[in-house]
VOLUM-233862 format. One record per residue (C-alpha): x, y, z; residue in one letter; residue number from 1. Coordinates in steps of 0.5 Angstrom, whole numbers, plus 500, padded with zeros to 3 digits. Last residue first. Layout:
+-----+-----+-----+------+------+
!   X !   Y !   Z ! resn ! resi !
+-----+-----+-----+------+------+
!   X !   Y !   Z !    A !  NUM !
...
+-----+-----+-----+------+------+
This chain:
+-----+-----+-----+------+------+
!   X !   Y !   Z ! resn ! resi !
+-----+-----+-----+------+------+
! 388 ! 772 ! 120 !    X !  339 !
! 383 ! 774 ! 115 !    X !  338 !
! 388 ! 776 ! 110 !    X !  337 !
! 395 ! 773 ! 112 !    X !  336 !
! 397 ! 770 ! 106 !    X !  335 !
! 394 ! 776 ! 102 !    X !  334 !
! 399 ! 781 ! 106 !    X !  333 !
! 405 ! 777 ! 102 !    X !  332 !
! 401 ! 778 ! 095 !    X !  331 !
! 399 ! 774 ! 090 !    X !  330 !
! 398 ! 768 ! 094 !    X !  329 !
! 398 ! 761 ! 092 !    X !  328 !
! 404 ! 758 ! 094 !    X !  327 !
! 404 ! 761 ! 101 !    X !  326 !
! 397 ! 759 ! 102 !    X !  325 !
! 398 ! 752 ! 105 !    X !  324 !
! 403 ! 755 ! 109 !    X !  323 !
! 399 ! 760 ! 113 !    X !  322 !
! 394 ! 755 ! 115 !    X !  321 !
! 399 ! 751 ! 118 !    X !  320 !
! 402 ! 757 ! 121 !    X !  319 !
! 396 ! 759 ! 125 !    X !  318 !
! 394 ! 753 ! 128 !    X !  317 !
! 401 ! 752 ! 130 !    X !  316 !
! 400 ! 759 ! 133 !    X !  315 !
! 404 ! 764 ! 132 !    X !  314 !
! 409 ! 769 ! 136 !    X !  313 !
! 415 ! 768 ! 132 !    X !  312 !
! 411 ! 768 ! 125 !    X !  311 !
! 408 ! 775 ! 127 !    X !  310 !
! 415 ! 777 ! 129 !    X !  309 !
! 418 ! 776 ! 122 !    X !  308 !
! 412 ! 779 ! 119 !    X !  307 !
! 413 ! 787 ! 123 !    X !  306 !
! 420 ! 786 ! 122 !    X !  305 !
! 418 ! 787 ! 114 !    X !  304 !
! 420 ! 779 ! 110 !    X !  303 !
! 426 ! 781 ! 105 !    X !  302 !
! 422 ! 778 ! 098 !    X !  301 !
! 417 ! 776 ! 096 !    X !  300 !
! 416 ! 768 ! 093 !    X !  299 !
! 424 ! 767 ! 097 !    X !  298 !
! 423 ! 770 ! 103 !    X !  297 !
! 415 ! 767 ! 104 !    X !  296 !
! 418 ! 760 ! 103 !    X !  295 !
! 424 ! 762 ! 108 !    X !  294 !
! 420 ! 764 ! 113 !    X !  293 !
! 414 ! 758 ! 113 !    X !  292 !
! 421 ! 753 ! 113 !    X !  291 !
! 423 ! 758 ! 120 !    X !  290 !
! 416 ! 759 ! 122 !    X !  289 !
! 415 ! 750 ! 121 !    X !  288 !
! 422 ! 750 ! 126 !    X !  287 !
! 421 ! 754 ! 131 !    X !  286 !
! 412 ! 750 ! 132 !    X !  285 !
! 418 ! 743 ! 132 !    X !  284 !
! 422 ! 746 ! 136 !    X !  283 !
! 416 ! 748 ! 141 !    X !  282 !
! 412 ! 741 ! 142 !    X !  281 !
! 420 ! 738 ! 144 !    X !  280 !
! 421 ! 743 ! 148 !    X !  279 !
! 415 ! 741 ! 152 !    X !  278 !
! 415 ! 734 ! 152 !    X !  277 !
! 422 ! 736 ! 154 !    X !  276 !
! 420 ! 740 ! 160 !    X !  275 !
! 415 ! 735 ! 163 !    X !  274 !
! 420 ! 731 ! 163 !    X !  273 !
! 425 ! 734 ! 166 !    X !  272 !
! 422 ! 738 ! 172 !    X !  271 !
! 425 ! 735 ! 178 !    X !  270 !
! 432 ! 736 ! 174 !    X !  269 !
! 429 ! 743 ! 172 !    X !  268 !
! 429 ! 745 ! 178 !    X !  267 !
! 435 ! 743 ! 181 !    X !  266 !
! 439 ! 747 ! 175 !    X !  265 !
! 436 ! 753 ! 177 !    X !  264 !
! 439 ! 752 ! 185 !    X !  263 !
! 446 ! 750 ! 182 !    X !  262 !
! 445 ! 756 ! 176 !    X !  261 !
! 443 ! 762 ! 182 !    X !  260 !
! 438 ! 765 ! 186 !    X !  259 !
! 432 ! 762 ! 183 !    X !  258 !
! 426 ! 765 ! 181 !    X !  257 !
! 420 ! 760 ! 181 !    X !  256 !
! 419 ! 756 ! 175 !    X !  255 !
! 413 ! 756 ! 171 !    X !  254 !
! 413 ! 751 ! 164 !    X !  253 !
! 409 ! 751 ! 159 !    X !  252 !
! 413 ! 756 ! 155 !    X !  251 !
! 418 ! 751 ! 154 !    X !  250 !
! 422 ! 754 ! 149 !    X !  249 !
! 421 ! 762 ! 149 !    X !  248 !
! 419 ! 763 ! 157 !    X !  247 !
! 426 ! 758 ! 158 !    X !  246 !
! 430 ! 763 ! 155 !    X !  245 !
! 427 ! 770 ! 157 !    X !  244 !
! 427 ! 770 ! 165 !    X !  243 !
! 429 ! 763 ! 167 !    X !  242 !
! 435 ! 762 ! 163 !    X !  241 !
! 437 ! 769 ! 162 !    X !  240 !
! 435 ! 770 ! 171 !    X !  239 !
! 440 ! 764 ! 172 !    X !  238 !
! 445 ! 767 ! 168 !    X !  237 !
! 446 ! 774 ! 171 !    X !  236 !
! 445 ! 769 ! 179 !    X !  235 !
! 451 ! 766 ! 177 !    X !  234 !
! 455 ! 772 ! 173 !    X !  233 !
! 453 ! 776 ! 181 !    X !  232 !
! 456 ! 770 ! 184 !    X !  231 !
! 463 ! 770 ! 181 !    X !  230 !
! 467 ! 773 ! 186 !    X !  229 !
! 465 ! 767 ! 190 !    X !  228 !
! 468 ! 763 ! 185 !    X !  227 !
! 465 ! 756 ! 182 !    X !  226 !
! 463 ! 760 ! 176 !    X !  225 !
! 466 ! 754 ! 171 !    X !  224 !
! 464 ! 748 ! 174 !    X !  223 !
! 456 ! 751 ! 174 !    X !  222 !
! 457 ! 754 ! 167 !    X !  221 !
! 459 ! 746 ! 164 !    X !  220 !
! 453 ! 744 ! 168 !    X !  219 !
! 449 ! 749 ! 164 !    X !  218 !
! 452 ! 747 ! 157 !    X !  217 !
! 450 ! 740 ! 158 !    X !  216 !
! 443 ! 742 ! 162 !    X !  215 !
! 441 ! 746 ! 155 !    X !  214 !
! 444 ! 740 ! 150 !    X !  213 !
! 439 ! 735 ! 154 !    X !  212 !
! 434 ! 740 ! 154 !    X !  211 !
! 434 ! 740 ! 146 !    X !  210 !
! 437 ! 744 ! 140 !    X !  209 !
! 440 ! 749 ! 144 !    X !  208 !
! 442 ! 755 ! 138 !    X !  207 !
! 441 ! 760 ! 145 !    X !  206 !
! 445 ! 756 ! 150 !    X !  205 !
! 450 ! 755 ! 146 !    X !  204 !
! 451 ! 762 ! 145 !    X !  203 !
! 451 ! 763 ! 152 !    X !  202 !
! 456 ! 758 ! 152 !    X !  201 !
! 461 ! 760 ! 147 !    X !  200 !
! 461 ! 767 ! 151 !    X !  199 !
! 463 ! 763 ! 157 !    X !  198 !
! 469 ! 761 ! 154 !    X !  197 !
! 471 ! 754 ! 158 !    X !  196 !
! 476 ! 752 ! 153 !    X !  195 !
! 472 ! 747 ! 150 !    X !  194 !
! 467 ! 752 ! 148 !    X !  193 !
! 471 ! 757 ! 144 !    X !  192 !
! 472 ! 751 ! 139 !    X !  191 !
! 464 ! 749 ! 139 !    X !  190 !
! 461 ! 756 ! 138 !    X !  189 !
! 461 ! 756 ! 131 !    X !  188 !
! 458 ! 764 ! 129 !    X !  187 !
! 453 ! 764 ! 123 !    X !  186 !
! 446 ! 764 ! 128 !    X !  185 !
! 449 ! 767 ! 133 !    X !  184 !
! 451 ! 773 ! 128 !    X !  183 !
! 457 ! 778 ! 131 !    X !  182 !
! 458 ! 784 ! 126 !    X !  181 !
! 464 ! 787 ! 127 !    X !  180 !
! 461 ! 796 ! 125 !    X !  179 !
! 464 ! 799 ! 120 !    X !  178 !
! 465 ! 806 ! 119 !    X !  177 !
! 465 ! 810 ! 112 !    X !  176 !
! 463 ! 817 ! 111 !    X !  175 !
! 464 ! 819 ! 104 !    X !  174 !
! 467 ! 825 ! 104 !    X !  173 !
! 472 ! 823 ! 099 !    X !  172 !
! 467 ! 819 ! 095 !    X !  171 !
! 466 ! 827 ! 092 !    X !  170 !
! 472 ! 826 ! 089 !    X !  169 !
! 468 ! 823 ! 083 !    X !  168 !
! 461 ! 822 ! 083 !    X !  167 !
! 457 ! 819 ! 089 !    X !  166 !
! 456 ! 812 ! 090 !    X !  165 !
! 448 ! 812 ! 094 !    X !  164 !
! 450 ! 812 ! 101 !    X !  163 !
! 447 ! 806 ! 105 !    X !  162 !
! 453 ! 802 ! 103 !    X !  161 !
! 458 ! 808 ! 105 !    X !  160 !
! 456 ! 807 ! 113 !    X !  159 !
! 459 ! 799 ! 113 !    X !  158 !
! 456 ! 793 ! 116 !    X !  157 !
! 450 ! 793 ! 111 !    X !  156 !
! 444 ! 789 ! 113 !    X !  155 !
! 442 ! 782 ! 111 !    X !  154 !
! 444 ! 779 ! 119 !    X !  153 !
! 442 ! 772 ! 118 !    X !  152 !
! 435 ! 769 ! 120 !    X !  151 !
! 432 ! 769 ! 128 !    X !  150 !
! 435 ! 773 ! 132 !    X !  149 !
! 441 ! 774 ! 136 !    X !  148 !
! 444 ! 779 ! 132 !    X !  147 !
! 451 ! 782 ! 136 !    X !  146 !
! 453 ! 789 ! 133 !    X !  145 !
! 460 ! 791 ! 135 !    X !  144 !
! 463 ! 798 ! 134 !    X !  143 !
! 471 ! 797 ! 136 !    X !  142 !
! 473 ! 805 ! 138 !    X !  141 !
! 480 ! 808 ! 137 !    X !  140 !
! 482 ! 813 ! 143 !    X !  139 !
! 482 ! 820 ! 141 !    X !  138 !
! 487 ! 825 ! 139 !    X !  137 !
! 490 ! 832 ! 142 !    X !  136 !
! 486 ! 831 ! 148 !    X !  135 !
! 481 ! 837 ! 149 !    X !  134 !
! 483 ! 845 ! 150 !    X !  133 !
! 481 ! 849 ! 156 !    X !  132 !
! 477 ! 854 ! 155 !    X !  131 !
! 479 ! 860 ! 159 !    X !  130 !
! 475 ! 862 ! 164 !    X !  129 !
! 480 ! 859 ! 170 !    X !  128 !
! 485 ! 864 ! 168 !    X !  127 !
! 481 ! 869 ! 171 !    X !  126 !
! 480 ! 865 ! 178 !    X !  125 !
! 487 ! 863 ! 177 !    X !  124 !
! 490 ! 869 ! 178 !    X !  123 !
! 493 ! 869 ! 185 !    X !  122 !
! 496 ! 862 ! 184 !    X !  121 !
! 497 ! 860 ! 190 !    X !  120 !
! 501 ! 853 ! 187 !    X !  119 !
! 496 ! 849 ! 191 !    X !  118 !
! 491 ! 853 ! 188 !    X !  117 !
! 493 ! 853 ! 181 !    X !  116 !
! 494 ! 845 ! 181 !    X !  115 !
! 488 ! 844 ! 183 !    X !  114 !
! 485 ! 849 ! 179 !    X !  113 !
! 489 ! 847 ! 172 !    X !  112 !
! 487 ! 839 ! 174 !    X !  111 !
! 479 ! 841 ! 175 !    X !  110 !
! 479 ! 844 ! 167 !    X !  109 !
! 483 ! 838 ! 165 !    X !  108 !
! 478 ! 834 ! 168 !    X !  107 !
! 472 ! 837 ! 165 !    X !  106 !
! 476 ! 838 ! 158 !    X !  105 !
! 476 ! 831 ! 158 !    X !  104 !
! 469 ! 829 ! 160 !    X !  103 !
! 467 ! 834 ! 155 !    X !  102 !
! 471 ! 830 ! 150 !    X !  101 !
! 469 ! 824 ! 152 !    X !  100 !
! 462 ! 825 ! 151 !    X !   99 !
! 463 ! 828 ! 143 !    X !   98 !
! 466 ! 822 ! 142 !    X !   97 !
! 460 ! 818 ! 145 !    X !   96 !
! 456 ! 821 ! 142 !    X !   95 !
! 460 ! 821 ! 135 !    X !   94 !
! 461 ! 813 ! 136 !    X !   93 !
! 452 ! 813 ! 138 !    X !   92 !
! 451 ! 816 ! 131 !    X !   91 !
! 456 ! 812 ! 127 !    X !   90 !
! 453 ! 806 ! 130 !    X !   89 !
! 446 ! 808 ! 128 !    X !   88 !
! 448 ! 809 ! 120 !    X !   87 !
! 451 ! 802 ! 120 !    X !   86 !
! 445 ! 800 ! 123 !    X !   85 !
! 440 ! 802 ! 118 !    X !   84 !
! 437 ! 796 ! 115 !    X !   83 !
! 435 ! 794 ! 122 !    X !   82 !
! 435 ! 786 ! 122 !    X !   81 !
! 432 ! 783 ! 129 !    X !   80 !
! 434 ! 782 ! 135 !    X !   79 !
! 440 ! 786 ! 136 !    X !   78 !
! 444 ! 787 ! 142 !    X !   77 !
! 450 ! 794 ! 142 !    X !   76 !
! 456 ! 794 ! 144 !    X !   75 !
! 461 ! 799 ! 143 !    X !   74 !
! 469 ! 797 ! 146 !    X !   73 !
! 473 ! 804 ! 147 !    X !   72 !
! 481 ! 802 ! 147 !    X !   71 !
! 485 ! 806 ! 151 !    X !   70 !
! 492 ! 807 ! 148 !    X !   69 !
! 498 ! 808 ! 154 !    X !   68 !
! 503 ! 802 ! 151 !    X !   67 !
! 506 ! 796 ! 153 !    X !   66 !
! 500 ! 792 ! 154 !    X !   65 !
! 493 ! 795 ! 151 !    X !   64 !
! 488 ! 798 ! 155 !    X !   63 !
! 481 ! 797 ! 157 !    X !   62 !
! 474 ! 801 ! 156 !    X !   61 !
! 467 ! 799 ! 156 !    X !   60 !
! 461 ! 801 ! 153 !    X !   59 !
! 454 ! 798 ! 153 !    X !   58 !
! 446 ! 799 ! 150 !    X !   57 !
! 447 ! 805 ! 148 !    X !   56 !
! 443 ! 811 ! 151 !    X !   55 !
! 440 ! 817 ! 148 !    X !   54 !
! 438 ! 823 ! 151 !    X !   53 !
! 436 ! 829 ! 146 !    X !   52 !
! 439 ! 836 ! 148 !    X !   51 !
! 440 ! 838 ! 141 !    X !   50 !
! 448 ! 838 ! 142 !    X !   49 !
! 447 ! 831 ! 144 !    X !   48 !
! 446 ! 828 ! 151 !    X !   47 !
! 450 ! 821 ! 152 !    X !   46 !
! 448 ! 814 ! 156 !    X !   45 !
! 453 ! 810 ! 155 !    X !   44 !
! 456 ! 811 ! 162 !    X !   43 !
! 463 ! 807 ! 163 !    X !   42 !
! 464 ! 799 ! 164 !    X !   41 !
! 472 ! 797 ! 166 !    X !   40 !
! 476 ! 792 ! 163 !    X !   39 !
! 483 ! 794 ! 167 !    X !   38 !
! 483 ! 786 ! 169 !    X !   37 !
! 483 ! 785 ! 161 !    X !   36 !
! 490 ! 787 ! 159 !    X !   35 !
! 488 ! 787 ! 151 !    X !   34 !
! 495 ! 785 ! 148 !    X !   33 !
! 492 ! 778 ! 146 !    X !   32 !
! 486 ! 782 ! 142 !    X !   31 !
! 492 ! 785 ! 138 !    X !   30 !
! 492 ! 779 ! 133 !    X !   29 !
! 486 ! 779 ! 131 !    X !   28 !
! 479 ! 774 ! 131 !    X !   27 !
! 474 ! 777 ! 136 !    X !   26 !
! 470 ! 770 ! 137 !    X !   25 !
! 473 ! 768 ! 143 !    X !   24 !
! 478 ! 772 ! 146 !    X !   23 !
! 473 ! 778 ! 145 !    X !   22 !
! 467 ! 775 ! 147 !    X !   21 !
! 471 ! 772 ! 152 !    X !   20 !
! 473 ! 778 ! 155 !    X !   19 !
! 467 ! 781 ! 155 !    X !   18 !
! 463 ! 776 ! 159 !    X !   17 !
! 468 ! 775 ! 164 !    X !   16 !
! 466 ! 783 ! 165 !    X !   15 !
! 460 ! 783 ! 168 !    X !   14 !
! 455 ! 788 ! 164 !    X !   13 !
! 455 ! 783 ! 158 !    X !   12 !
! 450 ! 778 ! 162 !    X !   11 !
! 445 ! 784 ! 165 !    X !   10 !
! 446 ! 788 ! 157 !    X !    9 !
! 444 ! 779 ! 154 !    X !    8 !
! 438 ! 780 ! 159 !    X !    7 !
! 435 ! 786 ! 156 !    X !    6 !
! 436 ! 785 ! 149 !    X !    5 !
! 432 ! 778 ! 150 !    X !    4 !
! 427 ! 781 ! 154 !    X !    3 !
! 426 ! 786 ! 148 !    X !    2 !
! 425 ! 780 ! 143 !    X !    1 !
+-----+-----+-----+------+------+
């Protein structure tokens, strides 16, 4: 589903999003100590030593109140379960230190020379040599994997489960960072909901079971983003609806682009009845690859993502034939022989 990781990185590139992400569905005391209007988006795109790019999906910072500690918020989308997530997320927490380090180390360099030539200091080119050291400690990260896809998240959250126990004190140095994991299909929405959380929302629109809920959810957004200031968010939530949402649960539908939720939903309202037809047809076809995707799970085990998304993209033909031989088949390959 990358389509559906792109536009979960266009709606949690505004600011609101992540806030209510965190108010909402982030249950610790400090979250109610974050000073929200000093969110900010930073790079999340790292080269390391090796001199490979990667890029994470989104990094944030913000402050605490009261005190001068930064925290760095890691986001990253999941449509399926990747067993070695947890070893991922320590990977991209190393990049991103290492970044902040050499970002900390340029600016304390350029201070010295601003200071130097204000100064008049006749030796700062010598001194300007010399390495300069990094911060003393680094700010805490908050790793969060949010799972959008079908099925629960199965994977380990934390580093150390994916490594054999070893003997003795050697457990020490074991590494052992957690990632939160947020799973749409476990998390209830309703209460963050009913006080205007515009994470909730999204997530309402997502676990939709009809066209009814979908318009409900998307009028509550149209009163909530009334602000000039909140055009860009209108226009992010129309583009998921159109682009990746509505593709997926009424593919015979075609909409033209919209330029923001008001204008999405007076399209819908003149479509609605073929839109229903439609929806209904689909969550009936969700419904019979879930059913189908729990029996394969339960006579052979953990599904590969290869299998997951064949179910997901099947026909109802195809999952007809499927389930009759899920009983019978010796092995899972044999259920899909020819097919």
């Amino acid at each position: 589903m990358p389509d559906h990781d792109h536009g979960l990185r266009l709606l949690f590139s505004h600011a609101e999003m992540v806030r209510d992400l965190l108010t909402g569905f982030v249950d610790e005391p400090w979250v109610h100590e974050l000073e929200f209007d000093t969110l900010r988006r930073v790079n999340a795109s790292y080269v390391a030593d090796d001199l490979r790019d990667r890029e994470g999906d989104l990094v944030w910072r913000v402050r605490l109140r009261g005190q001068e500690l930064v925290l760095y918020l890691l986001l990253e989308f999941q449509s399926r379960v990747d067993r070695h997530m947890a070893l991922r997320m320590l990977t991209y927490l190393g990049l991103l230190y290492q970044d902040l380090l050499r970002q900390g180390s340029s600016a304390k360099r350029e201070a010295g020379r601003q200071a130097k030539r204000e100064a008049g200091r006749a030796t700062a080119a010598a001194d300007d040599s010399a390495p300069a050291r990094g911060p003393a400690l680094l700010p805490p990260v908050l790793p969060i994997v949010l799972h959008h896809g079908p099925g629960r998240w199965t994977a380990a959250t934390q580093v150390a489960d994916l490594i054999t126990p070893p003997p003795g004190r050697l457990a020490v140095y074991t590494p052992r960072l957690n990632y939160l994991l947020l799973d749409e299909e476990t998390l209830d929405e309703t209460g963050p909901l009913a006080l205007k959380n515009l994470a909730a929302a999204l997530f309402a629109l997502d676990k939709s079971a009809g066209p009814a809920r979908m318009k409900e959810v998307i009028s509550s957004l149209m009163a909530w983003l009334g602000h000039p200031g909140q055009d860009s968010l209108r226009r992010a939530f129309a583009v998921y609806l159109r682009r990746v949402l509505l593709p997926a649960r009424a593919p015979g539908i075609r909409l033209p682009d919209a330029a923001d939720l008001m204008e999405l939903n007076t399209m819908l309202n003149e479509t609605f009845p073929d839109w229903s037809v439609q929806y209904v047809k689909q969550g009936r076809q969700e419904g019979k690859a879930e059913v189908l995707g729990r029996q394969l799970t339960r006579r052979f085990g953990p599904l590969p993502p290869a299998i997951t998304s064949r179910l997901t993209s099947a026909t109802a033909d195809q999952l007809d034939q499927w389930s009759d031989r899920v009983l019978d088949a010796p092995t899972l390959d044999a259920v899909f022989d020819g097919h």
